[in-house]
PyMOL commands that place a pseudoatom at each C-alpha (Angstrom):
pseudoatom trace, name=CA, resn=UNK, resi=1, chain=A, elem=C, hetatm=0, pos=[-2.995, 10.225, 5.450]
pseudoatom trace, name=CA, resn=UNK, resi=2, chain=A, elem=C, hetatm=0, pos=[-0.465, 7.775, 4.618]
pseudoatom trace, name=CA, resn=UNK, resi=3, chain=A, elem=C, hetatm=0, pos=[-0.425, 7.696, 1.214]
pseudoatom trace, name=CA, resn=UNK, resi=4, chain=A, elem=C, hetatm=0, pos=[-0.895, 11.091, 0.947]
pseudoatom trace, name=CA, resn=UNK, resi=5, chain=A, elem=C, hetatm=0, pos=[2.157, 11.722, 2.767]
pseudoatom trace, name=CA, resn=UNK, resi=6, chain=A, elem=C, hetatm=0, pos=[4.269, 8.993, 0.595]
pseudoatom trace, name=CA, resn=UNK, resi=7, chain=A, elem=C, hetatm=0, pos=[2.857, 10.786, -2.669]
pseudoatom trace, name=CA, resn=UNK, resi=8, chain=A, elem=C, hetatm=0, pos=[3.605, 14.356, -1.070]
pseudoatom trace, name=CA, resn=UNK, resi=9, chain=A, elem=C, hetatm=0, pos=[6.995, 13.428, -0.825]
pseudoatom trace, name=CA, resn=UNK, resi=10, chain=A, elem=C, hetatm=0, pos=[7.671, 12.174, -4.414]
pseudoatom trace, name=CA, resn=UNK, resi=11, chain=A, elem=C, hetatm=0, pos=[6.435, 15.479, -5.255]
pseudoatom trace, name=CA, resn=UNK, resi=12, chain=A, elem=C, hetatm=0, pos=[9.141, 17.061, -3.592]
pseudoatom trace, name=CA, resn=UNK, resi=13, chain=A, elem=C, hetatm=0, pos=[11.934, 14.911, -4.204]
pseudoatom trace, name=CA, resn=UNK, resi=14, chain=A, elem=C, hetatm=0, pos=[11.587, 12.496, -1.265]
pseudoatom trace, name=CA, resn=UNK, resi=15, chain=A, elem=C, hetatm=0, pos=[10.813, 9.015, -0.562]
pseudoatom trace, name=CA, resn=UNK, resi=16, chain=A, elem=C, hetatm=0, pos=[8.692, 8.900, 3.305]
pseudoatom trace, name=CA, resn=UNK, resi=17, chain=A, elem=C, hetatm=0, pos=[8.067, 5.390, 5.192]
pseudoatom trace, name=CA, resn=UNK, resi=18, chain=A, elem=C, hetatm=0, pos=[6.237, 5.757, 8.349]
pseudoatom trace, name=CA, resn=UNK, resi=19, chain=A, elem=C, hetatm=0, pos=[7.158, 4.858, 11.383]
pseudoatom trace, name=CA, resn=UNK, resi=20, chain=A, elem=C, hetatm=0, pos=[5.755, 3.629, 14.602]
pseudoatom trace, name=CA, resn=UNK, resi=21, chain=A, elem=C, hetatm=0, pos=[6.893, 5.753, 17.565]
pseudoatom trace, name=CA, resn=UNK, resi=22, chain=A, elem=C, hetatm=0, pos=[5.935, 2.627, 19.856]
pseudoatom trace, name=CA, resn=UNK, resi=23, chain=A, elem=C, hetatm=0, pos=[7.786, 0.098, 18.531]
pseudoatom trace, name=CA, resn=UNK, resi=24, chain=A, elem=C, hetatm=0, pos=[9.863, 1.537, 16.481]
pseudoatom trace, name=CA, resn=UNK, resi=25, chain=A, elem=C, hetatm=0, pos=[9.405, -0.234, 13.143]
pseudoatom trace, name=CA, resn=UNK, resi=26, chain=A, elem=C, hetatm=0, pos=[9.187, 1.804, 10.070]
pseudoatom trace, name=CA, resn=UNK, resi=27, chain=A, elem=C, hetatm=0, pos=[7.621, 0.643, 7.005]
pseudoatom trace, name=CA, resn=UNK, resi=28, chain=A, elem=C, hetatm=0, pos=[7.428, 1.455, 3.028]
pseudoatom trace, name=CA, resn=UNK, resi=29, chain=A, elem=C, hetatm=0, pos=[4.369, 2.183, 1.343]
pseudoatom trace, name=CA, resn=UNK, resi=30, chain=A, elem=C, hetatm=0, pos=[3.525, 4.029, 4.558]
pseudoatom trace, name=CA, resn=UNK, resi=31, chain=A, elem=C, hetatm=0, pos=[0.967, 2.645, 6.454]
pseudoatom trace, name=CA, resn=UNK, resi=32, chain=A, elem=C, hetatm=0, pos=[-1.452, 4.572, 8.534]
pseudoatom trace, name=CA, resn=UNK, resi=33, chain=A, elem=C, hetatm=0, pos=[-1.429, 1.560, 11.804]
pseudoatom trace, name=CA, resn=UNK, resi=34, chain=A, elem=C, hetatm=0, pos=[1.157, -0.632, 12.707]
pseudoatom trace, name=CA, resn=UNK, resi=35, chain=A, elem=C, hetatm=0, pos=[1.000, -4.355, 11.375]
pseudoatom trace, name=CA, resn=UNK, resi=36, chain=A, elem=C, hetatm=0, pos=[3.046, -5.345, 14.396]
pseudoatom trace, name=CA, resn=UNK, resi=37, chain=A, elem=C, hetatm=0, pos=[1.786, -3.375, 17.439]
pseudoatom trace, name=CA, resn=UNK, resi=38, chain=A, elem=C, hetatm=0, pos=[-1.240, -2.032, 15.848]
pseudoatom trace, name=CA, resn=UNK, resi=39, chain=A, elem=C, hetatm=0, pos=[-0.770, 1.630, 16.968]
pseudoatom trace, name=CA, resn=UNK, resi=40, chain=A, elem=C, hetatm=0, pos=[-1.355, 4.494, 14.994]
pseudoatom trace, name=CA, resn=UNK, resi=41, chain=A, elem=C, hetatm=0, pos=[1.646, 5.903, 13.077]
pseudoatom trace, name=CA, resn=UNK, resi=42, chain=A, elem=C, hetatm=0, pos=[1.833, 9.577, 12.921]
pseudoatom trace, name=CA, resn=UNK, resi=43, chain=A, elem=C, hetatm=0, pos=[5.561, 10.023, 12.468]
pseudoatom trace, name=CA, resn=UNK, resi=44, chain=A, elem=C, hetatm=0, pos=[6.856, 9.958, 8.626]
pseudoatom trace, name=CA, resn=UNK, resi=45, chain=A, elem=C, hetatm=0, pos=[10.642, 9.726, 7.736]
pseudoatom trace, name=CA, resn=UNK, resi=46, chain=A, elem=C, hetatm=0, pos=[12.796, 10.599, 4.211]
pseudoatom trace, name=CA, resn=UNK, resi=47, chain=A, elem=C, hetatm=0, pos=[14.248, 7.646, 3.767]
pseudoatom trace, name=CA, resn=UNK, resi=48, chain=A, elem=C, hetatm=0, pos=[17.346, 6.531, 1.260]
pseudoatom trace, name=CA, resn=UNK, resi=49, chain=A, elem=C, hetatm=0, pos=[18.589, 7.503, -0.259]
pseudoatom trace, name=CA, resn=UNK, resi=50, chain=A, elem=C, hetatm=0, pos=[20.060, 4.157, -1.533]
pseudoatom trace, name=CA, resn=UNK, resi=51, chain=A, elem=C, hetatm=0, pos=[18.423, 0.788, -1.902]
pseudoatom trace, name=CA, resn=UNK, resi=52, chain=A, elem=C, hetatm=0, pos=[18.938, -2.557, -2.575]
pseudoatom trace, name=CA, resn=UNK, resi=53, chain=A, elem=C, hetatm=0, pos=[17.657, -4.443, -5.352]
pseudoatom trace, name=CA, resn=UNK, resi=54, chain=A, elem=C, hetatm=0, pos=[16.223, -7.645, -3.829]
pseudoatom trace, name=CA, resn=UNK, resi=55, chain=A, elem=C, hetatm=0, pos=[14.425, -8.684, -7.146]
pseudoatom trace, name=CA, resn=UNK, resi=56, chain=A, elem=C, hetatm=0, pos=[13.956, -7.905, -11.128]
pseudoatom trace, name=CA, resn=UNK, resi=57, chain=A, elem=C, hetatm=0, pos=[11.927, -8.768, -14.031]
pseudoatom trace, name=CA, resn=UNK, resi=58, chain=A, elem=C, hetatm=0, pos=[12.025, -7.378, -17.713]
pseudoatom trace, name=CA, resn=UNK, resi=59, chain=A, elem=C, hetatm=0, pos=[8.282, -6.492, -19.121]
pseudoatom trace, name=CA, resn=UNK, resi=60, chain=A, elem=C, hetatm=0, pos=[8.349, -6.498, -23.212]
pseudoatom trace, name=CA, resn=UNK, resi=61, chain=A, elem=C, hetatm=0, pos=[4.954, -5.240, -23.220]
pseudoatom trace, name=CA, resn=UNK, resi=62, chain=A, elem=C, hetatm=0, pos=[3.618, -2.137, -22.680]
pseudoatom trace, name=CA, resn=UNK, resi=63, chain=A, elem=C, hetatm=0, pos=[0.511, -1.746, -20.098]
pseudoatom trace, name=CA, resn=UNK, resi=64, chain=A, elem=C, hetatm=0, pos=[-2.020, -1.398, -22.845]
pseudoatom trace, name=CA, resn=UNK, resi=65, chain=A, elem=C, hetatm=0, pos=[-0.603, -4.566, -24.114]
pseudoatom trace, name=CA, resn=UNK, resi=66, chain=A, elem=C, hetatm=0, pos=[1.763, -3.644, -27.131]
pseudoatom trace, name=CA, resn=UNK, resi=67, chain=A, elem=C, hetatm=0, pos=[4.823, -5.188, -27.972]
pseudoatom trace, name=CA, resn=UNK, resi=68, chain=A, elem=C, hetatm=0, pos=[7.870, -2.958, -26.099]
pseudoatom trace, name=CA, resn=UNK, resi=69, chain=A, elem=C, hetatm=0, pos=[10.716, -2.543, -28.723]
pseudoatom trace, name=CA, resn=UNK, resi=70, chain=A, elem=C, hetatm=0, pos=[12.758, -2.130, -25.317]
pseudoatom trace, name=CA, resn=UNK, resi=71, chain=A, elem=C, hetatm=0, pos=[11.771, -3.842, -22.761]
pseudoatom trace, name=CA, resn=UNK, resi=72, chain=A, elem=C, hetatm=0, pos=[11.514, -1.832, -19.376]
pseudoatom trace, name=CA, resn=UNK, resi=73, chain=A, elem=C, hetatm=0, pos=[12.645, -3.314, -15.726]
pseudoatom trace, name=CA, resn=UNK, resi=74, chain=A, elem=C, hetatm=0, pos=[11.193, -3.630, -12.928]
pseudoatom trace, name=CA, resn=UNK, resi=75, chain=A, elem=C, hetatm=0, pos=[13.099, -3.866, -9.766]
pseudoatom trace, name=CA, resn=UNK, resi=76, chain=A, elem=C, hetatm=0, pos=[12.197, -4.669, -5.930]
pseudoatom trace, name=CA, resn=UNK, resi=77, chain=A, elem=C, hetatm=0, pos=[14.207, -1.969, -3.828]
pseudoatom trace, name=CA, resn=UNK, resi=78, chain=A, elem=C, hetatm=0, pos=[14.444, -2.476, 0.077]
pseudoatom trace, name=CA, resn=UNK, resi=79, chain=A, elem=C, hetatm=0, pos=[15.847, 0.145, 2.270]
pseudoatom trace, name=CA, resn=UNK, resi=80, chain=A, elem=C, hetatm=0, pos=[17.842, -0.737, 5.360]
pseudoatom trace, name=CA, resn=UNK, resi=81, chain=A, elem=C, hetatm=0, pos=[16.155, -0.641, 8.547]
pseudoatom trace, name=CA, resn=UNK, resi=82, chain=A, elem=C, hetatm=0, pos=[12.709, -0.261, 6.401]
pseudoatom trace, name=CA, resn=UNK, resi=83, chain=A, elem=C, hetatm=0, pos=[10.327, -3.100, 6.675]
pseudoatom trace, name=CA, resn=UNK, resi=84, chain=A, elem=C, hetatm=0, pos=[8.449, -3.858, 2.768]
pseudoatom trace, name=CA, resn=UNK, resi=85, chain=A, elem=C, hetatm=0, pos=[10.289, -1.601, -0.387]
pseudoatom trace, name=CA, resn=UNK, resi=86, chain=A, elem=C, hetatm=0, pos=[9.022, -0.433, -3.953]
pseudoatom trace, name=CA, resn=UNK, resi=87, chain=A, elem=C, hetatm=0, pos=[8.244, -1.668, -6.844]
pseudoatom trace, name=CA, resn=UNK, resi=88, chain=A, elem=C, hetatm=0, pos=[9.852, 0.656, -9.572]
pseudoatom trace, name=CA, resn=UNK, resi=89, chain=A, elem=C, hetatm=0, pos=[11.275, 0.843, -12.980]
pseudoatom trace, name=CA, resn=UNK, resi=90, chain=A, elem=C, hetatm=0, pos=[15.322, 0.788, -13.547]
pseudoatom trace, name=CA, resn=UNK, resi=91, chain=A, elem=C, hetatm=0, pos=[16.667, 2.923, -15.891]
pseudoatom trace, name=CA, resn=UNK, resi=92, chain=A, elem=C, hetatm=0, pos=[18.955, 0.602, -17.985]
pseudoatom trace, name=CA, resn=UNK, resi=93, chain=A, elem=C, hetatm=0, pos=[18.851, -3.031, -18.771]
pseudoatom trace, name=CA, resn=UNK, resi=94, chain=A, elem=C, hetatm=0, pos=[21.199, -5.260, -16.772]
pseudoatom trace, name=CA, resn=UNK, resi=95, chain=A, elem=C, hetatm=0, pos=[20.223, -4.559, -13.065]
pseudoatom trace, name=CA, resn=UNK, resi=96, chain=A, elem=C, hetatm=0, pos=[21.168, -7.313, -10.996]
pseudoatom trace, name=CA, resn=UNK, resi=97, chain=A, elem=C, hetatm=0, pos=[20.031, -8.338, -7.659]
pseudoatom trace, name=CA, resn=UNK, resi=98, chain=A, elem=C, hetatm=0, pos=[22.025, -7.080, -4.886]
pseudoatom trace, name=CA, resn=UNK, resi=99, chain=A, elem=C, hetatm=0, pos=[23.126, -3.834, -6.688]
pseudoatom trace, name=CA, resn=UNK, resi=100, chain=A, elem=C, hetatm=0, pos=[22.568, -0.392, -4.979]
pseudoatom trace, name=CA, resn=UNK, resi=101, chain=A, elem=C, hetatm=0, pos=[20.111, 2.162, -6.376]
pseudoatom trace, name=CA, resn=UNK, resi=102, chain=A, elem=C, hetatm=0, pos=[18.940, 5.146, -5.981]
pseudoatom trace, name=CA, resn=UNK, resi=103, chain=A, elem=C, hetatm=0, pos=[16.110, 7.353, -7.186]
pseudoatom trace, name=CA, resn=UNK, resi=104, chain=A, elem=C, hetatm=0, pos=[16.405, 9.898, -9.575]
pseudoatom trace, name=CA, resn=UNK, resi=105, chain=A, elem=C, hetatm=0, pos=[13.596, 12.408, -10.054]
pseudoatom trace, name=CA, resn=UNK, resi=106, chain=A, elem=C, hetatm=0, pos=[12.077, 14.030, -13.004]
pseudoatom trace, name=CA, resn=UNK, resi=107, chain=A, elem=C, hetatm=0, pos=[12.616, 18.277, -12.898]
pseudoatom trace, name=CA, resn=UNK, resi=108, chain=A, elem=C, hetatm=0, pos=[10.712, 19.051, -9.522]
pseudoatom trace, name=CA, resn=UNK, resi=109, chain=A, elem=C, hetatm=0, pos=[8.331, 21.089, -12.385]
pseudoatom trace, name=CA, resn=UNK, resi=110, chain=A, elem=C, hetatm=0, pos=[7.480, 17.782, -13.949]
pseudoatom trace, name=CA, resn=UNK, resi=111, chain=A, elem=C, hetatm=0, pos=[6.540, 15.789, -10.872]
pseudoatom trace, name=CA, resn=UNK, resi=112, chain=A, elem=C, hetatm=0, pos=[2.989, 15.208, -10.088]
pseudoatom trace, name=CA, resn=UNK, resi=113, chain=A, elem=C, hetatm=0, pos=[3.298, 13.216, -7.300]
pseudoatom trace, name=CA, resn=UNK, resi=114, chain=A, elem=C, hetatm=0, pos=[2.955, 9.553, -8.245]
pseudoatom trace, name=CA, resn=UNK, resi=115, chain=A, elem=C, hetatm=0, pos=[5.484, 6.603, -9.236]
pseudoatom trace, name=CA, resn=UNK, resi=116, chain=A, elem=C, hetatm=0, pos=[5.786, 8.171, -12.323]
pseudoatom trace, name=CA, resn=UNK, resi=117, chain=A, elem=C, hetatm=0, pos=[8.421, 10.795, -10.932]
pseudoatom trace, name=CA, resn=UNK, resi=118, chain=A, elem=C, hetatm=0, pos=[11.061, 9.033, -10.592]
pseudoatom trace, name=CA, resn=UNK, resi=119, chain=A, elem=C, hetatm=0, pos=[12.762, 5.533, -11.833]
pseudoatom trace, name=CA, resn=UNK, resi=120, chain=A, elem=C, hetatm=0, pos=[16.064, 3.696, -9.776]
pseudoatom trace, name=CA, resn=UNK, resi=121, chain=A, elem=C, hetatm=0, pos=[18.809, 4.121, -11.540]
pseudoatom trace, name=CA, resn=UNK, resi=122, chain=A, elem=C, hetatm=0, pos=[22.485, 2.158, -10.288]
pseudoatom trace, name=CA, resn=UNK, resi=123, chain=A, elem=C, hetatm=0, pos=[24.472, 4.253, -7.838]
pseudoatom trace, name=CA, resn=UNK, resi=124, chain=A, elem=C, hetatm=0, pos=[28.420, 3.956, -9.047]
pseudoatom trace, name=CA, resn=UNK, resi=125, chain=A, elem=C, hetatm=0, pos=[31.353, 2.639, -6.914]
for i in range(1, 125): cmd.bond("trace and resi %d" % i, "trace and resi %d" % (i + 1))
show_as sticks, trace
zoom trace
């Protein structure tokens, strides 16, 4: 149920963490029980839609182990009051840690409803 909610939501545009309407704590992947309290979670909330990078790495090999001529990064992106983040890619080189991001989508035609619909991309100001 979880995960089907999470990859509902990238369908449509939207990144859902579930929360725990005992304690409170909300978390990202969803998860269907809470690791604190141990409750069922049956509540889901959009959440973003800025994030903080908390780490990065550059890959300069493709999964199916080819040389990149680009190399594509990775970040770690928390959201506030959210307790674990996502693992994405950044469009552009250069992301540091500690920048703000935010997700940009693929044409809601395009989107399948998997990481693949979206990347982080730097949010300016």
């Amino acid at each position: 149920m979880a995960g089907e909610r999470f990859l509902r939501g990238l369908q449509e545009g939207r990144i859902v963490a579930s929360k725990c309407k005992k304690c409170g704590k909300s978390y990202l992947p969803p998860k269907a029980y809470c690791v604190d309290c141990f409750a069922p979670i049956e509540t889901y909330q959009e959440i973003g839609p800025e994030g903080k990078v908390t780490a990065v790495t550059e890959s300069h090999v493709s999964f199916d182990g080819k040389r990149l001529k680009t190399p594509r990064t990775f970040v770690y992106v928390e959201f506030r009051g959210v307790t674990g983040g996502l693992v994405q890619t950044a469009g552009g080189r250069g992301v540091e840690i500690g920048e703000k991001v935010a997700p940009k989508f693929k044409p809601a035609s395009k989107r399948k409803g998997s990481l693949l619909d979206f990347e982080f991309v730097r949010v300016s100001g």
